[in-house]
C-alpha positions in Angstrom: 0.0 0.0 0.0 0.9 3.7 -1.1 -0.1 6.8 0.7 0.5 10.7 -0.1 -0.3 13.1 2.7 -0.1 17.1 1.2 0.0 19.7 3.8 -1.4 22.8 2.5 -0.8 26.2 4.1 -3.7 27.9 3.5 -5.1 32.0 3.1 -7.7 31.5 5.5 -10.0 33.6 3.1 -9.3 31.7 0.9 -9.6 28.2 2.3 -13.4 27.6 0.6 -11.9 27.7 -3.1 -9.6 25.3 -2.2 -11.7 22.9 -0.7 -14.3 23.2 -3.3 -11.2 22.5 -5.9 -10.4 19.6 -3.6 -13.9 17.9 -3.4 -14.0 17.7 -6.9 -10.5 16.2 -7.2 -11.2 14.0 -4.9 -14.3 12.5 -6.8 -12.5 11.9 -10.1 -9.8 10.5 -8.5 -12.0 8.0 -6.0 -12.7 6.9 -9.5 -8.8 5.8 -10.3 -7.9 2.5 -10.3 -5.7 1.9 -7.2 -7.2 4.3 -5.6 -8.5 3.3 -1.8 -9.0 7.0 -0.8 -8.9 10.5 -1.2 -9.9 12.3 1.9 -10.0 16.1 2.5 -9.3 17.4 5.9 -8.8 20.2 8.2 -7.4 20.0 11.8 -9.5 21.4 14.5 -8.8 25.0 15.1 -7.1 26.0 12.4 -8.0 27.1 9.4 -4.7 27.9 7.8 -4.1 24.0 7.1 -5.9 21.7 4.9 -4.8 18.4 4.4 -5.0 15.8 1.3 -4.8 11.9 2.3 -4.5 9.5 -0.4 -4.1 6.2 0.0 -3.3 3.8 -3.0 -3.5 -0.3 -3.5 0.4 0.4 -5.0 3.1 3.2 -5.9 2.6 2.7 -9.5 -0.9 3.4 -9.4 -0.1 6.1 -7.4 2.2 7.7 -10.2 0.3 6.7 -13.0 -2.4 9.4 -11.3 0.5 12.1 -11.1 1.9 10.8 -14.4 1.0 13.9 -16.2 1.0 16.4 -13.0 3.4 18.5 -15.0 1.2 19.3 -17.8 -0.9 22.5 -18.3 -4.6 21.0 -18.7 -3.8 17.9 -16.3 -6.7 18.1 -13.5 -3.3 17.5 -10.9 -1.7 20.4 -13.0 -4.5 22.4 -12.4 -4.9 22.0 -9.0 -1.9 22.6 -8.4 -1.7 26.7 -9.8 -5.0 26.8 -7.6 -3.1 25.9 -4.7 0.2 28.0 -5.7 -2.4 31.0 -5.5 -4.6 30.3 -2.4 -1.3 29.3 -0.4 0.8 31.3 2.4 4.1 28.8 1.9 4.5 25.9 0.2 2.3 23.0 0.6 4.4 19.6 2.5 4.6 16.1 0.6 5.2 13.2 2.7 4.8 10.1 -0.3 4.8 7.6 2.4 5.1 3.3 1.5 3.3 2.3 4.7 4.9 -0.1 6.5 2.3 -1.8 8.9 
């Protein structure tokens, strides 16, 4: 098993555009296969952080979702600007292999 945990540091007057990008990520890519879960979350008390959990049957299904991440039009690529211009500092990727 694969899992991704993002780390995004948030405008908080901006956090509802980002989760509204990041439901509707979340449902195309629910629809990957490989994909176990997509989950979008935000610790209690602050609303500066919003965090992405995916978890994925394997690494390869995870890349073959980022695959094309680096391409204008991708819906990764895309989401990525929106975050670049909601965000206070750049977001933190932990690409864990989980171990138990």
């Amino acid at each position: 098993m694969y899992q991704c945990i993002s780390v995004v540091h948030v405008d908080p007057a901006k956090k509802d555009i980002l989760v509204d990008a990041a439901k509707k990520l979340a449902v195309t890519t629910r629809e990957e296969t490989g994909n176990l879960s997509y989950d979008v979350l935000k610790p209690e008390g602050r609303e500066d952080i919003i965090i992405l959990a995916e978890r994925w049957q394997s690494e390869e299904d995870f890349q073959r979702h980022v695959a094309h991440a680096g391409e204008e039009g991708d819906r990764v690529f895309e989401f990525g600007k929106l975050v670049g211009s909601v965000s206070t500092a750049p977001s933190d990727l932990y690409p864990c292999k989980v171990l138990f």
